[in-house]
C-alpha positions in Angstrom: -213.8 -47.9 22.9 -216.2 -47.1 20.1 -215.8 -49.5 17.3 -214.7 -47.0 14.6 -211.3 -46.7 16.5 -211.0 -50.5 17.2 -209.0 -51.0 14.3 -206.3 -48.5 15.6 -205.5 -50.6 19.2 -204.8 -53.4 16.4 -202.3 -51.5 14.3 -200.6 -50.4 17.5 -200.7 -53.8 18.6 -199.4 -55.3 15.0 -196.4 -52.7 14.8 -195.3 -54.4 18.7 -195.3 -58.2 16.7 -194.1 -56.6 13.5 -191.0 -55.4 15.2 -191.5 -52.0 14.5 -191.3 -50.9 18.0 -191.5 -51.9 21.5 -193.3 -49.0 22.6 -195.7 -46.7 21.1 -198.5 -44.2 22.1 -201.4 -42.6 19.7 -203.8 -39.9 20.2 -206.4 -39.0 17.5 -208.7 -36.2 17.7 -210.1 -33.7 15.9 -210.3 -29.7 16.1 -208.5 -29.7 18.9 -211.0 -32.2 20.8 -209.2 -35.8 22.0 -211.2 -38.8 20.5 -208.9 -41.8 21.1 -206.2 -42.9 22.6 -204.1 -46.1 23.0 -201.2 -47.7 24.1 -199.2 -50.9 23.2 -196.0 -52.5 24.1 -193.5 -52.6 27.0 -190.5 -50.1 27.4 -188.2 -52.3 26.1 -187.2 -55.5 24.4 -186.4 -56.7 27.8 -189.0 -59.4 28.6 -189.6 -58.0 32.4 -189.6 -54.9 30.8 -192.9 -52.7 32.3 -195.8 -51.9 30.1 -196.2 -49.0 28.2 -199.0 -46.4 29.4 -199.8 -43.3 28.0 -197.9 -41.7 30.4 -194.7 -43.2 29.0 -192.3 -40.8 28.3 -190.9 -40.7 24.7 -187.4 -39.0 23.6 -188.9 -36.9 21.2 -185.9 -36.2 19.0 -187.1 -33.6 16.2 -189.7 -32.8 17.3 -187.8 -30.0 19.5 -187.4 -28.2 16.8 -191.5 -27.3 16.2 -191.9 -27.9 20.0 -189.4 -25.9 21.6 -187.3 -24.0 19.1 -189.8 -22.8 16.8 -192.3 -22.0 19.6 -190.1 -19.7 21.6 -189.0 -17.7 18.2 -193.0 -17.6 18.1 -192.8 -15.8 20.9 -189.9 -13.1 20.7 -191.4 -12.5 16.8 -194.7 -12.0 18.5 -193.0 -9.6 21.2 -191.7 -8.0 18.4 -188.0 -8.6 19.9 -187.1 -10.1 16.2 -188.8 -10.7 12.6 -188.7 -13.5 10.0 -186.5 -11.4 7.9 -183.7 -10.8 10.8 -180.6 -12.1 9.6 -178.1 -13.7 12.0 -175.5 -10.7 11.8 -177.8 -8.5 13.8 -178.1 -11.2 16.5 -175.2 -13.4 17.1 -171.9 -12.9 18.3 -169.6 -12.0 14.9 -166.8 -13.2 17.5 -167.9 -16.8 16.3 -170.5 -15.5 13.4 -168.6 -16.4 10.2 -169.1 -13.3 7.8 -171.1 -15.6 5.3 -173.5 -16.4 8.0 -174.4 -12.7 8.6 -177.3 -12.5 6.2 -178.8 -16.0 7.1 -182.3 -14.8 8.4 -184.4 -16.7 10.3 -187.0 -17.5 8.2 -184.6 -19.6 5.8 -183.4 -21.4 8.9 -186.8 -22.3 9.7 -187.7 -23.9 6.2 -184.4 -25.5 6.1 -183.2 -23.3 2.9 -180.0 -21.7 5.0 -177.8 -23.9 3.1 -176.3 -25.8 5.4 -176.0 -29.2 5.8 -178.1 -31.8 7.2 -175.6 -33.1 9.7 -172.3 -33.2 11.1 -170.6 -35.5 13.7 -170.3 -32.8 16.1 -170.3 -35.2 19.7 -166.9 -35.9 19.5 -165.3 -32.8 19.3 -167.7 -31.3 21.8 -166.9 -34.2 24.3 -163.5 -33.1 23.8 -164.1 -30.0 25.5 -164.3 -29.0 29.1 -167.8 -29.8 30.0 -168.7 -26.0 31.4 -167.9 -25.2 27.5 -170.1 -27.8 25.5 -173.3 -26.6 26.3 -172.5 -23.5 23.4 -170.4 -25.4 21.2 -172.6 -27.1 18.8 -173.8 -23.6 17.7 -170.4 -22.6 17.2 -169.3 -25.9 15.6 -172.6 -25.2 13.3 -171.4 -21.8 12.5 -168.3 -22.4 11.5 -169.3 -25.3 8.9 -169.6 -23.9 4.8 -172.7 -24.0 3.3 -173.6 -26.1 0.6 -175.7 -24.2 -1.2 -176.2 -20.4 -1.6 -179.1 -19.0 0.9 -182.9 -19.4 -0.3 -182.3 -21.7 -3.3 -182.4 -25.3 -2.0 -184.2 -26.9 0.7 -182.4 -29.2 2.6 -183.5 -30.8 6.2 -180.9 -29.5 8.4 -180.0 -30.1 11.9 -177.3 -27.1 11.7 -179.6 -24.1 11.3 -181.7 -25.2 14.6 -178.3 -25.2 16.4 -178.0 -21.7 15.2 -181.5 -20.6 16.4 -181.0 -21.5 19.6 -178.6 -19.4 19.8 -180.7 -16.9 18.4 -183.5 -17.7 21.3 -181.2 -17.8 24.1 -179.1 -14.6 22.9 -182.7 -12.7 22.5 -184.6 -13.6 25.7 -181.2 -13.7 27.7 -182.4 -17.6 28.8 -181.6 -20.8 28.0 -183.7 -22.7 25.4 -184.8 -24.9 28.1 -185.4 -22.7 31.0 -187.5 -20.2 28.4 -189.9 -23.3 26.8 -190.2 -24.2 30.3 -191.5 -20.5 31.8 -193.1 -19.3 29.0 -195.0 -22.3 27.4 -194.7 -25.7 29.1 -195.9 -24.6 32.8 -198.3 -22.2 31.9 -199.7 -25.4 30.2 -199.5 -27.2 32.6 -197.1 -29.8 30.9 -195.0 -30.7 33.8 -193.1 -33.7 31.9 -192.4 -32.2 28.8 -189.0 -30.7 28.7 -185.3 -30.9 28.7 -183.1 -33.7 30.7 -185.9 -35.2 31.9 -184.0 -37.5 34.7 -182.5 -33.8 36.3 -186.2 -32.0 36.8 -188.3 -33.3 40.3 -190.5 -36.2 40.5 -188.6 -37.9 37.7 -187.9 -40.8 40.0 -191.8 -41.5 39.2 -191.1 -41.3 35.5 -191.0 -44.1 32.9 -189.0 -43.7 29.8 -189.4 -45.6 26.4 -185.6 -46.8 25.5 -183.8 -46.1 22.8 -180.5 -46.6 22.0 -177.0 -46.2 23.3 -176.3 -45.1 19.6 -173.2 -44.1 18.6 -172.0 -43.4 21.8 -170.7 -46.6 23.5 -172.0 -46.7 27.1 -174.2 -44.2 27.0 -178.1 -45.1 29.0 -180.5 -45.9 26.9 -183.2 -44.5 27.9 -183.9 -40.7 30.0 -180.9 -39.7 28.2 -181.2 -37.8 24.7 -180.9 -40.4 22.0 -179.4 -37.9 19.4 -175.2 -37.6 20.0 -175.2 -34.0 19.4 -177.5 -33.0 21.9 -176.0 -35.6 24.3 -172.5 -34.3 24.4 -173.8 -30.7 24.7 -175.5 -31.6 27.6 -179.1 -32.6 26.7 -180.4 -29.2 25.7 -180.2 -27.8 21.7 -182.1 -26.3 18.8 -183.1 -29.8 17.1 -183.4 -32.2 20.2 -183.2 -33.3 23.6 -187.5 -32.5 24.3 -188.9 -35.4 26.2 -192.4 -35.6 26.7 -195.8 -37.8 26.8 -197.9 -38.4 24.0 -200.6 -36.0 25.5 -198.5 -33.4 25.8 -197.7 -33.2 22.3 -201.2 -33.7 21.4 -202.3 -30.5 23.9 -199.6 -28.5 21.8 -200.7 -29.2 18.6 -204.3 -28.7 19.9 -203.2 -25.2 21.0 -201.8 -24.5 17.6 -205.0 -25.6 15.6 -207.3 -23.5 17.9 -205.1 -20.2 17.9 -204.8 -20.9 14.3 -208.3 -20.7 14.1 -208.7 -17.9 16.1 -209.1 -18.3 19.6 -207.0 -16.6 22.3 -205.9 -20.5 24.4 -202.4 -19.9 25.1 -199.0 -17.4 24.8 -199.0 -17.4 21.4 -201.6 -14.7 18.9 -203.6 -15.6 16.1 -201.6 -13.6 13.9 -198.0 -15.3 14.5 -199.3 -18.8 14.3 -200.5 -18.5 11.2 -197.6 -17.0 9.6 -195.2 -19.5 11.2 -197.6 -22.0 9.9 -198.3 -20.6 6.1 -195.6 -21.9 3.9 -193.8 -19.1 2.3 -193.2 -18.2 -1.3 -190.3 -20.7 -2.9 -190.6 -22.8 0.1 -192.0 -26.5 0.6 -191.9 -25.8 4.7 -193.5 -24.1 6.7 -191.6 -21.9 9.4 -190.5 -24.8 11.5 -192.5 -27.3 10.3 -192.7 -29.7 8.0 -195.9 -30.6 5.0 -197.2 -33.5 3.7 -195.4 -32.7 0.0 -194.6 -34.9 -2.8 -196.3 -38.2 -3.9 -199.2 -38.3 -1.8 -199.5 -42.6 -2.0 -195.6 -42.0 0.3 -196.5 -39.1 2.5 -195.5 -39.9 6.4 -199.1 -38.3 7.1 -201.0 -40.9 4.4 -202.7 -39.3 1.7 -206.4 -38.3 3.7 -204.2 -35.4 5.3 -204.9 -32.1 2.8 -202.2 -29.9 1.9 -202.6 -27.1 4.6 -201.2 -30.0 7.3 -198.4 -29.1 9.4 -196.6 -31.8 11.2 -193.0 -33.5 12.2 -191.1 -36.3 12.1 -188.8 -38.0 14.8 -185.7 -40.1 14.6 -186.8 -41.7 17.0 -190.1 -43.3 15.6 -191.8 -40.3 16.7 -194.7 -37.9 14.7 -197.2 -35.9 14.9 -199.7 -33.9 12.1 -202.3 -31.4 12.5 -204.9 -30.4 9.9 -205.2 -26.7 9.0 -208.0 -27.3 6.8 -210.0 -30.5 8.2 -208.9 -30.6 12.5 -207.9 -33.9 11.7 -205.0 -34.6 14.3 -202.4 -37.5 15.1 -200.0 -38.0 17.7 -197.8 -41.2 17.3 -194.8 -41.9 19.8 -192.7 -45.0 19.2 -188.9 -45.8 20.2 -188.7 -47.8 16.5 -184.7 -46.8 17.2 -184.6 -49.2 19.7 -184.7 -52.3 17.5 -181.9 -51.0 15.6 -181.5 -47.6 14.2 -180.6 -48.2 10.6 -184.0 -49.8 9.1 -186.3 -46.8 8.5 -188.1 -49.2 6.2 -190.7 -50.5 8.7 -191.4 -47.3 10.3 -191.6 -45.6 6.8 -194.5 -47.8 5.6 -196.3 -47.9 9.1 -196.3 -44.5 9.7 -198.8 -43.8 6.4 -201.0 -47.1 7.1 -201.6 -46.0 10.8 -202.5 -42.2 9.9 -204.7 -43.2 7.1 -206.4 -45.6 9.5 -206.8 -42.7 12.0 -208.2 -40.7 8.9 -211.1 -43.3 8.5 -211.6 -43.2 11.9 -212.7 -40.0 11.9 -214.4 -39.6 8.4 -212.1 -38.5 6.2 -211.3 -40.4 3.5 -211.6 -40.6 -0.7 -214.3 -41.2 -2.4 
Protein backbone atom coordinates (compact mmCIF):
# COMPACT_ATOMS: atom_id res chain seq x y z
CA UNK A 1 0.00 0.00 0.00
CA UNK A 2 1.64 3.28 -0.98
CA UNK A 3 2.10 5.48 1.95
CA UNK A 4 -0.18 8.41 0.83
CA UNK A 5 -3.28 6.05 1.41
CA UNK A 6 -1.93 4.56 4.70
CA UNK A 7 -3.70 7.04 6.62
CA UNK A 8 -7.15 5.73 5.09
CA UNK A 9 -6.71 1.70 6.42
CA UNK A 10 -6.41 3.82 9.86
CA UNK A 11 -9.58 5.77 9.61
CA UNK A 12 -11.41 2.65 8.53
CA UNK A 13 -9.83 0.94 11.29
CA UNK A 14 -10.61 3.91 13.93
CA UNK A 15 -14.41 4.14 12.87
CA UNK A 16 -14.39 -0.23 13.86
CA UNK A 17 -13.04 1.02 17.75
CA UNK A 18 -15.00 4.23 17.55
CA UNK A 19 -18.18 2.28 17.23
CA UNK A 20 -19.23 3.67 14.21
CA UNK A 21 -19.57 0.53 12.42
CA UNK A 22 -18.69 -3.05 12.37
CA UNK A 23 -18.15 -3.24 8.88
CA UNK A 24 -17.13 -1.00 6.25
CA UNK A 25 -15.47 -0.97 2.69
CA UNK A 26 -13.64 2.06 0.77
CA UNK A 27 -12.61 2.51 -2.64
CA UNK A 28 -10.75 5.74 -3.85
CA UNK A 29 -9.80 6.46 -7.28
CA UNK A 30 -9.75 8.93 -9.53
CA UNK A 31 -11.15 9.51 -13.26
CA UNK A 32 -12.55 6.47 -13.30
CA UNK A 33 -9.17 4.63 -12.46
CA UNK A 34 -9.24 2.42 -8.90
CA UNK A 35 -6.26 3.65 -6.55
CA UNK A 36 -7.08 2.18 -3.16
CA UNK A 37 -9.03 0.05 -1.49
CA UNK A 38 -9.57 -1.27 2.03
CA UNK A 39 -11.45 -3.21 4.34
CA UNK A 40 -11.99 -3.23 8.21
CA UNK A 41 -14.23 -4.91 10.59
CA UNK A 42 -16.25 -8.15 10.94
CA UNK A 43 -19.94 -8.63 9.79
CA UNK A 44 -21.19 -8.11 12.91
CA UNK A 45 -20.91 -7.24 16.57
CA UNK A 46 -20.93 -10.93 17.14
CA UNK A 47 -17.33 -11.80 18.34
CA UNK A 48 -17.14 -15.05 15.98
CA UNK A 49 -18.50 -12.96 13.53
CA UNK A 50 -16.27 -13.38 10.00
CA UNK A 51 -14.18 -10.67 8.71
CA UNK A 52 -15.16 -8.23 6.38
CA UNK A 53 -13.55 -8.41 2.78
CA UNK A 54 -14.19 -6.30 -0.02
CA UNK A 55 -16.48 -8.68 -1.29
CA UNK A 56 -18.87 -8.09 1.66
CA UNK A 57 -22.04 -7.40 0.61
CA UNK A 58 -23.67 -4.10 1.93
CA UNK A 59 -27.56 -3.34 1.97
CA UNK A 60 -27.32 -0.35 0.12
CA UNK A 61 -30.47 1.39 1.17
CA UNK A 62 -30.68 4.80 -0.94
CA UNK A 63 -28.52 4.36 -2.97
CA UNK A 64 -31.18 2.39 -5.21
CA UNK A 65 -32.58 5.35 -6.03
CA UNK A 66 -29.29 6.74 -8.26
CA UNK A 67 -28.36 3.02 -8.82
CA UNK A 68 -31.28 1.44 -9.98
CA UNK A 69 -34.20 3.83 -10.22
CA UNK A 70 -32.62 6.73 -11.74
CA UNK A 71 -30.41 4.61 -14.13
CA UNK A 72 -33.22 2.72 -15.75
CA UNK A 73 -35.26 6.24 -16.34
CA UNK A 74 -31.69 6.99 -17.93
CA UNK A 75 -32.44 4.58 -20.08
CA UNK A 76 -36.21 4.79 -21.36
CA UNK A 77 -35.32 8.93 -21.55
CA UNK A 78 -32.44 7.94 -23.68
CA UNK A 79 -34.73 5.49 -25.77
CA UNK A 80 -36.85 8.34 -26.05
CA UNK A 81 -39.78 6.17 -24.44
CA UNK A 82 -40.29 9.27 -21.94
CA UNK A 83 -38.78 12.92 -21.11
CA UNK A 84 -37.88 14.93 -17.95
CA UNK A 85 -40.92 16.97 -18.47
CA UNK A 86 -43.50 13.77 -18.69
CA UNK A 87 -45.83 14.23 -16.02
CA UNK A 88 -47.27 11.17 -14.19
CA UNK A 89 -50.90 11.52 -15.88
CA UNK A 90 -49.62 10.32 -19.19
CA UNK A 91 -48.02 7.29 -17.47
CA UNK A 92 -49.69 5.78 -14.62
CA UNK A 93 -52.81 4.15 -14.04
CA UNK A 94 -55.48 7.26 -13.15
CA UNK A 95 -57.40 4.08 -11.67
CA UNK A 96 -55.02 4.70 -8.62
CA UNK A 97 -53.35 8.20 -10.02
CA UNK A 98 -55.00 10.82 -7.72
CA UNK A 99 -55.94 13.80 -10.09
CA UNK A 100 -53.35 16.12 -8.20
CA UNK A 101 -50.65 13.81 -9.09
CA UNK A 102 -51.29 14.03 -12.87
CA UNK A 103 -48.95 16.91 -13.57
CA UNK A 104 -46.08 15.65 -11.31
CA UNK A 105 -43.29 15.15 -14.01
CA UNK A 106 -40.50 13.31 -13.55
CA UNK A 107 -37.95 15.63 -13.32
CA UNK A 108 -39.48 17.11 -9.95
CA UNK A 109 -39.61 13.55 -8.66
CA UNK A 110 -36.03 13.17 -9.30
CA UNK A 111 -34.85 16.42 -7.46
CA UNK A 112 -37.16 15.65 -4.66
CA UNK A 113 -39.38 19.02 -5.39
CA UNK A 114 -42.81 16.74 -6.16
CA UNK A 115 -44.07 17.84 -2.90
CA UNK A 116 -44.47 15.00 -1.17
CA UNK A 117 -43.28 13.83 1.89
CA UNK A 118 -40.21 12.41 3.07
CA UNK A 119 -41.75 9.27 4.54
CA UNK A 120 -44.64 7.38 5.60
CA UNK A 121 -45.01 4.17 7.70
CA UNK A 122 -46.26 2.30 4.84
CA UNK A 123 -45.00 -1.64 6.09
CA UNK A 124 -47.76 -2.12 8.05
CA UNK A 125 -50.57 -1.68 5.93
CA UNK A 126 -48.82 -3.40 3.07
CA UNK A 127 -48.18 -6.51 5.36
CA UNK A 128 -51.69 -6.35 5.82
CA UNK A 129 -52.33 -7.29 2.49
CA UNK A 130 -52.29 -10.54 0.56
CA UNK A 131 -48.71 -11.02 -0.24
CA UNK A 132 -49.30 -11.46 -4.31
CA UNK A 133 -50.73 -7.70 -3.77
CA UNK A 134 -47.74 -5.86 -1.88
CA UNK A 135 -45.26 -5.92 -4.35
CA UNK A 136 -47.47 -2.61 -6.06
CA UNK A 137 -48.86 -1.20 -3.04
CA UNK A 138 -46.24 1.09 -1.78
CA UNK A 139 -46.73 3.10 -5.08
CA UNK A 140 -50.24 3.13 -4.58
CA UNK A 141 -49.99 3.97 -0.85
CA UNK A 142 -47.45 6.82 -2.18
CA UNK A 143 -50.06 8.05 -4.54
CA UNK A 144 -52.70 8.40 -2.55
CA UNK A 145 -50.81 10.51 0.22
CA UNK A 146 -51.42 14.75 -0.13
CA UNK A 147 -48.63 16.72 -0.83
CA UNK A 148 -47.16 19.11 1.35
CA UNK A 149 -46.14 21.52 -0.78
CA UNK A 150 -47.27 22.72 -4.22
CA UNK A 151 -45.08 21.10 -7.19
CA UNK A 152 -41.48 22.73 -8.01
CA UNK A 153 -41.34 25.18 -5.06
CA UNK A 154 -39.66 23.23 -2.16
CA UNK A 155 -37.19 20.59 -2.04
CA UNK A 156 -37.73 18.08 0.19
CA UNK A 157 -35.81 14.48 0.31
CA UNK A 158 -38.56 12.10 -0.31
CA UNK A 159 -38.85 8.43 -0.36
CA UNK A 160 -42.51 8.79 -1.92
CA UNK A 161 -41.72 10.12 -5.30
CA UNK A 162 -39.13 7.09 -5.94
CA UNK A 163 -42.09 4.72 -5.13
CA UNK A 164 -43.90 6.56 -7.82
CA UNK A 165 -41.02 6.17 -10.46
CA UNK A 166 -40.89 2.81 -10.23
CA UNK A 167 -43.90 2.61 -11.17
CA UNK A 168 -43.16 4.80 -13.95
CA UNK A 169 -40.10 2.34 -14.95
CA UNK A 170 -41.86 -0.85 -14.67
CA UNK A 171 -45.21 0.65 -16.38
CA UNK A 172 -42.77 1.93 -19.45
CA UNK A 173 -40.41 -0.96 -20.10
CA UNK A 174 -43.30 -3.50 -19.19
CA UNK A 175 -40.57 -5.10 -16.44
CA UNK A 176 -40.04 -5.07 -13.04
CA UNK A 177 -37.53 -2.57 -11.57
CA UNK A 178 -35.37 -5.42 -10.69
CA UNK A 179 -35.50 -7.71 -13.54
CA UNK A 180 -34.83 -4.33 -15.98
CA UNK A 181 -31.53 -2.99 -13.77
CA UNK A 182 -30.58 -6.52 -13.87
CA UNK A 183 -30.85 -7.05 -18.00
CA UNK A 184 -30.13 -3.91 -19.07
CA UNK A 185 -27.31 -2.56 -16.73
CA UNK A 186 -26.06 -4.88 -14.00
CA UNK A 187 -25.09 -8.02 -16.37
CA UNK A 188 -23.98 -6.41 -19.13
CA UNK A 189 -21.56 -5.10 -16.45
CA UNK A 190 -20.82 -7.76 -15.37
CA UNK A 191 -22.02 -7.06 -11.71
CA UNK A 192 -23.32 -10.32 -10.80
CA UNK A 193 -23.92 -9.36 -6.89
CA UNK A 194 -25.51 -6.22 -7.26
CA UNK A 195 -29.18 -6.41 -7.23
CA UNK A 196 -32.46 -7.02 -5.66
CA UNK A 197 -33.18 -9.87 -2.81
CA UNK A 198 -29.90 -10.86 -2.87
CA UNK A 199 -30.46 -14.35 -0.77
CA UNK A 200 -33.23 -15.42 -3.83
CA UNK A 201 -30.55 -14.96 -6.95
CA UNK A 202 -27.83 -18.21 -7.51
CA UNK A 203 -24.66 -18.67 -5.76
CA UNK A 204 -25.87 -16.54 -2.82
CA UNK A 205 -25.11 -19.48 -0.53
CA UNK A 206 -21.42 -18.15 -1.20
CA UNK A 207 -22.39 -14.63 -0.24
CA UNK A 208 -21.48 -12.68 2.91
CA UNK A 209 -23.78 -9.91 4.11
CA UNK A 210 -22.88 -6.90 6.40
CA UNK A 211 -25.89 -6.93 9.23
CA UNK A 212 -28.02 -4.45 9.86
CA UNK A 213 -30.91 -4.30 11.77
CA UNK A 214 -34.15 -6.09 12.44
CA UNK A 215 -35.47 -2.41 12.68
CA UNK A 216 -38.80 -1.75 13.16
CA UNK A 217 -39.92 -5.00 12.29
CA UNK A 218 -39.62 -7.38 15.20
CA UNK A 219 -38.18 -10.74 13.93
CA UNK A 220 -37.20 -9.78 10.92
CA UNK A 221 -33.10 -11.28 9.72
CA UNK A 222 -30.75 -8.97 9.94
CA UNK A 223 -28.82 -9.19 7.49
CA UNK A 224 -29.59 -10.39 3.30
CA UNK A 225 -32.87 -8.99 3.99
CA UNK A 226 -33.62 -5.17 3.00
CA UNK A 227 -33.00 -3.12 6.07
CA UNK A 228 -35.64 -0.37 5.04
CA UNK A 229 -39.52 -1.65 6.31
CA UNK A 230 -41.06 -0.37 3.20
CA UNK A 231 -39.15 -2.22 0.83
CA UNK A 232 -39.33 -5.24 3.14
CA UNK A 233 -42.95 -5.67 3.32
CA UNK A 234 -43.31 -5.03 -0.48
CA UNK A 235 -41.17 -7.75 -1.02
CA UNK A 236 -37.53 -6.47 -1.29
CA UNK A 237 -37.83 -4.65 -4.53
CA UNK A 238 -38.90 -0.59 -4.78
CA UNK A 239 -38.01 2.82 -6.15
CA UNK A 240 -35.72 3.99 -3.03
CA UNK A 241 -34.28 0.62 -1.76
CA UNK A 242 -33.76 -2.99 -1.47
CA UNK A 243 -30.16 -2.75 -4.02
CA UNK A 244 -27.57 -4.86 -2.44
CA UNK A 245 -24.16 -4.80 -3.68
CA UNK A 246 -20.19 -4.84 -3.10
CA UNK A 247 -18.25 -1.80 -2.71
CA UNK A 248 -16.73 -2.43 -6.23
CA UNK A 249 -19.61 -2.57 -7.78
CA UNK A 250 -20.71 0.76 -6.82
CA UNK A 251 -17.37 2.11 -7.55
CA UNK A 252 -17.57 0.49 -11.40
CA UNK A 253 -20.99 2.42 -11.65
CA UNK A 254 -19.91 5.55 -10.65
CA UNK A 255 -16.71 5.05 -12.80
CA UNK A 256 -19.13 4.44 -15.77
CA UNK A 257 -20.97 7.63 -15.03
CA UNK A 258 -17.69 9.87 -14.76
CA UNK A 259 -16.25 8.47 -18.07
CA UNK A 260 -19.70 8.76 -20.23
CA UNK A 261 -19.93 11.98 -18.59
CA UNK A 262 -16.83 12.82 -20.05
CA UNK A 263 -17.44 11.53 -23.23
CA UNK A 264 -16.74 8.07 -23.86
CA UNK A 265 -19.09 5.47 -25.15
CA UNK A 266 -18.31 2.51 -21.77
CA UNK A 267 -21.67 1.31 -21.21
CA UNK A 268 -25.83 1.55 -22.01
CA UNK A 269 -26.13 4.84 -21.19
CA UNK A 270 -24.99 8.20 -24.04
CA UNK A 271 -23.05 11.05 -23.30
CA UNK A 272 -25.80 13.27 -23.74
CA UNK A 273 -28.40 11.76 -21.06
CA UNK A 274 -25.77 11.46 -18.38
CA UNK A 275 -25.04 14.78 -18.38
CA UNK A 276 -28.39 16.09 -18.23
CA UNK A 277 -29.46 13.68 -15.39
CA UNK A 278 -26.33 14.82 -13.85
CA UNK A 279 -26.59 18.87 -14.37
CA UNK A 280 -28.61 20.39 -11.66
CA UNK A 281 -31.57 22.16 -13.06
CA UNK A 282 -32.72 25.74 -12.82
CA UNK A 283 -34.49 26.28 -9.11
CA UNK A 284 -33.15 23.00 -8.06
CA UNK A 285 -30.27 22.03 -5.40
CA UNK A 286 -30.31 18.25 -6.97
CA UNK A 287 -29.42 16.91 -9.61
CA UNK A 288 -31.87 14.37 -11.47
CA UNK A 289 -31.57 11.61 -8.99
CA UNK A 290 -28.78 12.61 -7.21
CA UNK A 291 -27.72 14.44 -4.60
CA UNK A 292 -24.69 17.66 -4.35
CA UNK A 293 -22.46 18.65 -1.87
CA UNK A 294 -24.64 22.05 -1.03
CA UNK A 295 -24.69 24.24 1.89
CA UNK A 296 -21.93 24.96 4.49
CA UNK A 297 -19.10 23.30 2.96
CA UNK A 298 -17.03 22.75 6.70
CA UNK A 299 -20.70 20.04 7.09
CA UNK A 300 -20.85 18.56 3.60
CA UNK A 301 -21.14 14.53 3.76
CA UNK A 302 -18.53 14.71 0.86
CA UNK A 303 -15.86 17.17 3.07
CA UNK A 304 -15.19 20.41 1.65
CA UNK A 305 -12.15 19.22 -1.15
CA UNK A 306 -15.19 17.84 -3.32
CA UNK A 307 -16.10 21.01 -5.90
CA UNK A 308 -19.55 21.85 -6.56
CA UNK A 309 -20.09 19.83 -9.91
CA UNK A 310 -19.96 16.48 -7.42
CA UNK A 311 -22.71 14.19 -7.67
CA UNK A 312 -23.12 11.55 -5.03
CA UNK A 313 -25.58 9.69 -2.37
CA UNK A 314 -26.21 8.92 0.90
CA UNK A 315 -27.40 5.63 2.70
CA UNK A 316 -29.39 4.93 5.81
CA UNK A 317 -27.55 2.42 6.24
CA UNK A 318 -23.96 4.04 6.66
CA UNK A 319 -23.62 3.84 3.10
CA UNK A 320 -22.13 6.73 0.35
CA UNK A 321 -20.57 7.29 -2.42
CA UNK A 322 -19.41 10.81 -4.55
CA UNK A 323 -18.05 11.36 -7.81
CA UNK A 324 -16.29 14.43 -9.12
CA UNK A 325 -17.59 16.08 -12.26
CA UNK A 326 -14.94 18.55 -12.34
CA UNK A 327 -11.76 16.98 -10.57
CA UNK A 328 -12.39 12.58 -11.12
CA UNK A 329 -11.96 12.57 -7.53
CA UNK A 330 -14.10 9.43 -6.43
CA UNK A 331 -15.19 7.65 -3.08
CA UNK A 332 -16.96 4.72 -2.33
CA UNK A 333 -17.70 4.06 1.48
CA UNK A 334 -19.97 1.05 2.64
CA UNK A 335 -20.63 0.71 6.38
CA UNK A 336 -23.69 -1.06 8.23
CA UNK A 337 -23.32 2.08 11.04
CA UNK A 338 -27.26 0.93 11.52
CA UNK A 339 -26.21 -1.89 13.07
CA UNK A 340 -25.09 -0.36 16.35
CA UNK A 341 -28.22 1.21 16.73
CA UNK A 342 -30.13 3.15 14.19
CA UNK A 343 -30.94 6.35 15.92
CA UNK A 344 -27.30 8.13 16.35
CA UNK A 345 -26.58 9.66 12.98
CA UNK A 346 -24.04 11.73 14.94
CA UNK A 347 -20.98 9.42 14.57
CA UNK A 348 -21.57 8.61 11.00
CA UNK A 349 -22.34 12.34 10.31
CA UNK A 350 -18.88 13.58 11.43
CA UNK A 351 -16.93 10.49 9.94
CA UNK A 352 -18.26 10.56 6.75
CA UNK A 353 -16.52 14.28 6.04
CA UNK A 354 -13.13 13.32 7.98
CA UNK A 355 -12.80 10.08 5.88
CA UNK A 356 -13.57 11.80 2.29
CA UNK A 357 -11.35 14.73 3.10
CA UNK A 358 -8.70 12.28 3.94
CA UNK A 359 -9.36 10.39 0.63
CA UNK A 360 -9.10 14.02 -0.98
CA UNK A 361 -5.42 14.42 0.39
CA UNK A 362 -4.71 11.22 -0.75
CA UNK A 363 -5.06 11.99 -3.99
CA UNK A 364 -3.95 15.74 -4.14
CA UNK A 365 -6.65 17.68 -3.78
CA UNK A 366 -6.79 19.82 -1.06
CA UNK A 367 -6.80 23.89 -0.01
CA UNK A 368 -4.18 25.87 -0.11
Amino acid sequence: MSNRYAHLQQLLEAGVSQQVYTAAVALVGLQGELLWQGAAGRLSKDRDAAAVTPDTVFDLASLTKPLATTLALMILVDQGMISLDTPLGKILPHDWLPPDKHRLTLGSLLTHRSGLPAWRPFYSGVLAAPASARPALLERLAAATPLEHAPDTVTQYSDLGFMLLKAVVEQVSGQELDQFCRCKIYRPFDLLTLGFNPRRQPGSTALRFAAAEPGLIPGRPDAGEVHDENAWAAGGVAGHAGLFGTGQEVFDLAACLYQTYSGEEVGPLTPAVVKRFLTVPTGADRAYGFDTPSGDPARRAAGRYFSANSVGHLGFTGTSFWLDLETGQMVVLLTNRVHLGRDDKTKIQAFRPRFHEAASRALGFHQS
